[in-house]
N, C-alpha and C positions, 0 to 999 in steps of 0.2 A: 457625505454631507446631506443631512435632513434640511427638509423646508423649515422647519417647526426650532430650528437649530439657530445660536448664536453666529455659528461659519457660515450660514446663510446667510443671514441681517446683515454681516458685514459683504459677503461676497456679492450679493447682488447688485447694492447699490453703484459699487466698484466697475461692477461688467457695465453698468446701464449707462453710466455718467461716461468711461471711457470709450462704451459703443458709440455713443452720440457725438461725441469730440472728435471720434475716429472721420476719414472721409470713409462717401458711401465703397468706394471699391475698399476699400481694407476691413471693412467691419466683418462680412464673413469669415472672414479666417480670424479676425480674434475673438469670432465666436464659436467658431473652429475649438482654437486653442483651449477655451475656457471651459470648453464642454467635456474636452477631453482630461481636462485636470478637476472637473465637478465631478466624473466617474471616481477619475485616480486616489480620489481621496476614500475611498472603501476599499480597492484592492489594484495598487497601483498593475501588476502582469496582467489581469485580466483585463485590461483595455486592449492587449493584443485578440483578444475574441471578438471584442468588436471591430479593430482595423482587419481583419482577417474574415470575418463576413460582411465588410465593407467592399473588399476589396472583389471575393469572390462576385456579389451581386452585382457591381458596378462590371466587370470584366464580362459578367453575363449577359448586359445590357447592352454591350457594344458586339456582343460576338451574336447576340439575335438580332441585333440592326444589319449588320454584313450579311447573313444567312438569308434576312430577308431578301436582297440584291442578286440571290443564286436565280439563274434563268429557267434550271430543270424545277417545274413545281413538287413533286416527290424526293429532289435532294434537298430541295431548300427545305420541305416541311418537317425531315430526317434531320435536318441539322439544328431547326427550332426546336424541335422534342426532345433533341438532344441537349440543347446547352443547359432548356425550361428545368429537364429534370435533374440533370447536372447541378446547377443551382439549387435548386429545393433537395437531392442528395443530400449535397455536403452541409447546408446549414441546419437541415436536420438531424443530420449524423453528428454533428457538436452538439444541439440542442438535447440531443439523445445523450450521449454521453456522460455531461453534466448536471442532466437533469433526471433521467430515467434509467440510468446503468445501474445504477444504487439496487434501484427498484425490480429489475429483473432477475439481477444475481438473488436476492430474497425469492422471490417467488421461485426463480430455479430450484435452489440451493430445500425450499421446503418439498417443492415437489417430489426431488429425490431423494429426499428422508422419508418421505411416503413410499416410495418402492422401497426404502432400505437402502439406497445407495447413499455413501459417503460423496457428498460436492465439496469440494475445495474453492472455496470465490478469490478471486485475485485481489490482493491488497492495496485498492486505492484508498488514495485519502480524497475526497474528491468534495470541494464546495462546491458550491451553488454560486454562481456570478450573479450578483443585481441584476435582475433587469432585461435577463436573457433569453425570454421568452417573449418579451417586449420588445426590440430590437431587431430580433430575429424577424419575428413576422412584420414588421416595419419594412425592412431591406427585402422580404420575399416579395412583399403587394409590391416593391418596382420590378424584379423580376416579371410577374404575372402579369404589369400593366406595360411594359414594354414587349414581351410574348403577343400582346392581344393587339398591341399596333394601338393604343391609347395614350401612348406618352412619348417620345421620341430618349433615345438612350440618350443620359447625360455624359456629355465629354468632359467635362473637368473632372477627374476625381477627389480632388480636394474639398467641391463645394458637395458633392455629392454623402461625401462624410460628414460633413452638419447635416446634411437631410436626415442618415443615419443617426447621429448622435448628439442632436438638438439638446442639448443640458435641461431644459424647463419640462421634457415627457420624456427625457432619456429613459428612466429606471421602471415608471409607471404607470406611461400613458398619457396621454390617448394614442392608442395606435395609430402615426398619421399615414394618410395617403401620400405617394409622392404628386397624385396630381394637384394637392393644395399646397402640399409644403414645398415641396423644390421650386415650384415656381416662382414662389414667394421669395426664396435667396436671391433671384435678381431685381426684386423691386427694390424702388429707394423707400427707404421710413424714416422720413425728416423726424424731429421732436415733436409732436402733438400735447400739447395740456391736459386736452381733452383725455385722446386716449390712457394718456399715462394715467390721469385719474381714474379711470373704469376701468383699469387693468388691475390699478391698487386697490379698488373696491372687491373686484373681483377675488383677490387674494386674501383679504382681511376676511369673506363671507368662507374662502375655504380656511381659512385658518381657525374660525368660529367653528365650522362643522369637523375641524378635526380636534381642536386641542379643550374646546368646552364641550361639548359631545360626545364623541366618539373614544377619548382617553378617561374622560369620568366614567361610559358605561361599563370600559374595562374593566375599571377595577370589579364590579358586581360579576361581568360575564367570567371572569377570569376564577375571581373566589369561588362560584358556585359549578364550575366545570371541576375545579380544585379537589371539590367537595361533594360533590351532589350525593353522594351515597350517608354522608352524617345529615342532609338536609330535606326539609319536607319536602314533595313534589311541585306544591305550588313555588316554590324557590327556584326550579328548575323549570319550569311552565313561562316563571316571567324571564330567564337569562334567556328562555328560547327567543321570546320575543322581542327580546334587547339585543341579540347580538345581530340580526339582518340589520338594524340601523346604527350600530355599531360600525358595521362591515359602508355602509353608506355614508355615516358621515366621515368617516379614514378614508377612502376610495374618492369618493365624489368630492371632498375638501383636498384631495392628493390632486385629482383633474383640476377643479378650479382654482388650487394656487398655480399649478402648470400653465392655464390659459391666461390666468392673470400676469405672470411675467411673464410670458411671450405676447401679450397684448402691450404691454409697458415696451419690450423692443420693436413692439411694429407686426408683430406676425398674428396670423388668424389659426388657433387650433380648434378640432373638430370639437362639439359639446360632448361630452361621456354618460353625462346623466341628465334623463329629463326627468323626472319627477316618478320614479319608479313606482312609489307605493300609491297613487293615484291611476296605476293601470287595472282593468275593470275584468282581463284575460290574462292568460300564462303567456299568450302569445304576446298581446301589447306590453307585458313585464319584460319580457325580453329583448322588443326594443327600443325599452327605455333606459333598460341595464346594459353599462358595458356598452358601451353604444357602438363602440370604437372595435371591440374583439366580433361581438355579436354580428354587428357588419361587414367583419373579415372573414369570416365562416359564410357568410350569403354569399359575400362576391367571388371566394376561391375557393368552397366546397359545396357550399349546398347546390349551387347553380353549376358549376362540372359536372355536381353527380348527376344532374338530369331535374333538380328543382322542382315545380310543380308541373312540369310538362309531359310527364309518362304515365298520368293517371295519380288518384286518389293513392292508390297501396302505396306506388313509391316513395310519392311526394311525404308522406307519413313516414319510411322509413327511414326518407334523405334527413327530415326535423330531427328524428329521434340520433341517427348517426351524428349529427352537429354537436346537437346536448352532449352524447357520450366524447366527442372529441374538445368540447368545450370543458369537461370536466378533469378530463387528464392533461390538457393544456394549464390547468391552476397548480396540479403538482404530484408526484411521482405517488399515489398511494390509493386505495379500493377506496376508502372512504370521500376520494373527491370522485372515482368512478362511478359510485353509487349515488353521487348528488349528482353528478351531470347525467345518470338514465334516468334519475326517478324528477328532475323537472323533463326530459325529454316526455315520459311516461305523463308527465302533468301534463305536457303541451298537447301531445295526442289527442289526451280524454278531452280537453278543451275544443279541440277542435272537432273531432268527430261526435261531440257530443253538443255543436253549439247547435245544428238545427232543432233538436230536441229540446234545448230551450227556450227557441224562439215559440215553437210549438205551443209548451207549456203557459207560456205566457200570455198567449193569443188567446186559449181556453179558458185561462183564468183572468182574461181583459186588465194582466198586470202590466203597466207601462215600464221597459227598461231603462226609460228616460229618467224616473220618479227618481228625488234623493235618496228615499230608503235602501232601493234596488241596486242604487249605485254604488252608497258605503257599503250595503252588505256582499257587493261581489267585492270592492276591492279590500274589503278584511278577508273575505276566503282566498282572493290570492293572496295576500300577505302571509297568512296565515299556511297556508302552503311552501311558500320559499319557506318561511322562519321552521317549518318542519327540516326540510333539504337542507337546512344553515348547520342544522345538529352536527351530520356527517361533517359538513365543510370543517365545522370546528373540534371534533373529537377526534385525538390522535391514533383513535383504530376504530374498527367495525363492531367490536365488542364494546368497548366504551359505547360508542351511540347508544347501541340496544341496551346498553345497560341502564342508558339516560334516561331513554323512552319508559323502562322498567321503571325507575325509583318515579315517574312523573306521574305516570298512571296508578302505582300500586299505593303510592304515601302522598299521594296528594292533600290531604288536610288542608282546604283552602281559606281556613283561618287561623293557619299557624302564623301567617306573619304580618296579625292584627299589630297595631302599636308600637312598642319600640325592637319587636324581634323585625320589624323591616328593616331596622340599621345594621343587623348583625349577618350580614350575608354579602359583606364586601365594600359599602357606599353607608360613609355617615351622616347623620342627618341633615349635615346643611352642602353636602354635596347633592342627598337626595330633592331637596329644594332646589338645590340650580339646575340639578337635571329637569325637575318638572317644568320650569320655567324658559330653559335652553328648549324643551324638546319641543315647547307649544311656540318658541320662535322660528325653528327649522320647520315644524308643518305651516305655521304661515307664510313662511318666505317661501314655501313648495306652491302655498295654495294660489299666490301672488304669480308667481311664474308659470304656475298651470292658468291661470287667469288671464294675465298681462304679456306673459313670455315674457320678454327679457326687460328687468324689473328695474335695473340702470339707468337707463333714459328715461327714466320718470323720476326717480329721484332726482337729475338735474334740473327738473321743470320746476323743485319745490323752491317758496323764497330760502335766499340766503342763508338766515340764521335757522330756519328750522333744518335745512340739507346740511349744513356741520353739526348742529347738535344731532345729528342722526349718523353724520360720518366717527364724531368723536365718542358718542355713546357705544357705536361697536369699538370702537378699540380699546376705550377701558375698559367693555366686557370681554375679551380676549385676553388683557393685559389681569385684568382681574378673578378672575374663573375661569382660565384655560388651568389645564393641568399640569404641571411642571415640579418635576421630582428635588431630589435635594442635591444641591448643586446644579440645576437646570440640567437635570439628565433627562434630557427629549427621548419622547416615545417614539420607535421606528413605525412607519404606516404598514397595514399587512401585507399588500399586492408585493411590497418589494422580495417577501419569498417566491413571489414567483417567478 
């Protein structure tokens, strides 16, 4: 079941209206319930992968509470390292399975046709479950945060399983903490007006950055990767630069209709994006992106491995190690490996090369404060990711480089004067609503990089002007979202991963 979906419009309102009428002790379980049949509706068996690393993490949480209580300090610490890794084991070894078996039997299977050996690969037929690389690391940060003695193990295992499998970020985020979310299952959340309105707000702004945005850019990004070898380079220059905001308003409108209806039930999810292409460094790019994975690699890799406390080298190699595991965490293949070393490899140079421009700056009495200095660092990081975007989005390694190739070699950057702009995927008056959708998404970024959270001011405005502003977005969604024939909804990307 998509957000962007008719089973949505009708299921939500159903959960929300019967959450409310429910009393406060019953509502978690028929939120329980409904989350679990929001999965079922893509592939009813694989809800048992998520009862089944529910059940594993939740067991691990009570058998590190008890080990804590051991008296000898060496068996007790024997029996937390044991359960810690036990846990992170087994939900790996699914998460492997599902996700990355594919991808090893290939690489085996090539390497020993390079010796000349015949490999025979075992015949899975193996999907990909929604959502399960989301979920997974959901249920491991309570493992890790009851390990460290920051959360106390939860005894219910039933409520424990909505922490897990919250329907509104089940499939794609935000990866929550359990020390916001679980706690939150035992609060009461009467009906608020309020909230309920700026949770709908909230959902209407991600419904805008998915279905007027991000499903229009498609069609162009989509034709010109189709294509790029019949088309000029400039053709390929601009899909590069369309699909990072592509990839932002699907993701970041997938986060903010998730935080929209869990604000509508009462609950607080973590923000996922602040305003990415306003960061000024590779480093502040990353954490504005992703805000929710990028912070689960801080809290459960970078800082085990030693973070920035063992000196300048490591700390450099712990960044780069995160990028390359943040890149294989999006999906089984070299082309996301190679976009998670080479923003690692971005983050580096950035770093190790920021004194060097403070340096330069100081010499040439150039202020970094000044506007100029500002747009033009954050188009060079833009313009960096939407390089790294290539890989993300080309189904091989060769592809990429071949993309790179026709952009550089046939560039002609006035082949697509006039009306040859319409013929590379997006018709003329989608090309108008893009231009006019995209200068609404940078001002609503430029507003929230401004103001922060740009909802409570819209309630300060009079009356009629705060509905004609509430109802103007929704006949722009109702009117210029993209919607195929017979309302065939576009699936968001993250859900492959």
């Amino acid at each position: 079941m998509l957000f962007n979906s008719i089973d949505f419009l009708l299921f939500f309102p159903l959960v929300t209206v019967i959450h409310f009428l429910l009393p406060h002790r019953a509502r978690w379980a028929w939120l329980l319930v409904t989350s679990y049949f929001f999965y079922m509706c893509w592939n009813p068996k694989y809800v048992l992968l998520i009862a089944l690393s529910t059940l594993i993490t939740w067991c691990s949480g009570l058998l590190l509470e008890a080990a804590g209580q051991v008296a000898d300090a060496k068996r007790r610490e024997r029996l937390r390292r044991l359960w810690v890794g036990l846990s992170f084991g087994l939900n790996l070894a699914i998460l492997f399975f599902f996700k990355y078996f594919g991808f090893l039997m290939d690489n085996l299977s090539a390497l020993a046709g390079l010796a000349g050996i015949t490999f025979r690969q075992p015949a899975f037929d193996i999907i990909l479950p929604v959502g399960i690389s989301f979920y997974s690391f959901q249920a491991l940060s309570y493992t890790m945060d009851v390990y460290r003695g920051e959360l106390p193990a939860e005894r219910n295992l039933f409520r424990y399983a909505l922490f897990v499998s919250f329907f509104p970020q089940l499939v794609a985020g935000p990866i929550e903490r359990s020390k916001n979310l679980l706690s939150q299952l035992y609060e009461r959340h009467g009906f608020d007006p309020d909230r309920v309105r700026n949770g709908l707000l909230l959902m209407l702004w991600g419904m805008f950055e998915k279905v007027v945005v991000a499903d229009r850019i498609a069609y162009l990004v989509t034709h010109v990767f189709g294509h790029y070898q019949e088309l000029p380079g400039i053709a390929a220059a601009l899909a590069m630069v369309l699909f990072p905001i592509q990839v932002y308003g699907d993701f970041a409108g997938y986060s903010d209709i998730a935080r929209g209806a869990a604000e509508v039930l009462g609950f607080r999810l973590m923000v996922n994006f602040r305003q990415p292409f306003f960061a000024r460094s590779t480093q502040d790019f990353w954490r504005r992106w992703h805000i929710s994975l990028s912070s689960w690699f801080r809290d459960y890799l970078y800082i085990p491995l030693g973070g920035s406390r063992r000196g300048a080298a490591r700390k450099y190699w712990n960044m780069f190690v995160v990028q390359l595991a943040s890149g294989l965490w999006h999906g089984a293949n070299w082309t996301y490996v190679v976009w998670g070393a080479l923003n690692g490899v971005f983050q580096l140079a950035g770093a190790i090369l920021a004194p060097l421009r403070e340096r330069a700056c100081r010499l040439l009495h150039i202020s970094r404060e000044s506007a100029p200095v500002k747009v033009l660092s954050m188009v060079f990081v833009f313009l960096l990711f939407a390089f790294s975007m290539v890989f993300f989005r080309a189904p091989g390694l060769r592809t990429a480089l071949s993309f790179f190739k026709r952009m550089l070699l046939h560039f002609e950057p006035f082949a697509l004067r006039g009306e040859a702009l319409y013929t590379i995927g997006l018709a003329k008056q989608h090309f108008q609503v893009l231009q006019w959708a995209l200068l609404l998404l940078l001002g609503g970024d430029m507003l929230k990089e401004r103001l922060g959270e740009v909802r409570p001011h819209l309630t300060r405005l009079p009356l009629p002007v705060r509905w004609t502003v509430y109802l103007a977005g929704l006949f722009l969604v109702l009117l210029f979202g993209i919607y195929g024939p017979g309302y065939s909804e576009s699936q968001f990307i993250y859900f492959q991963f």
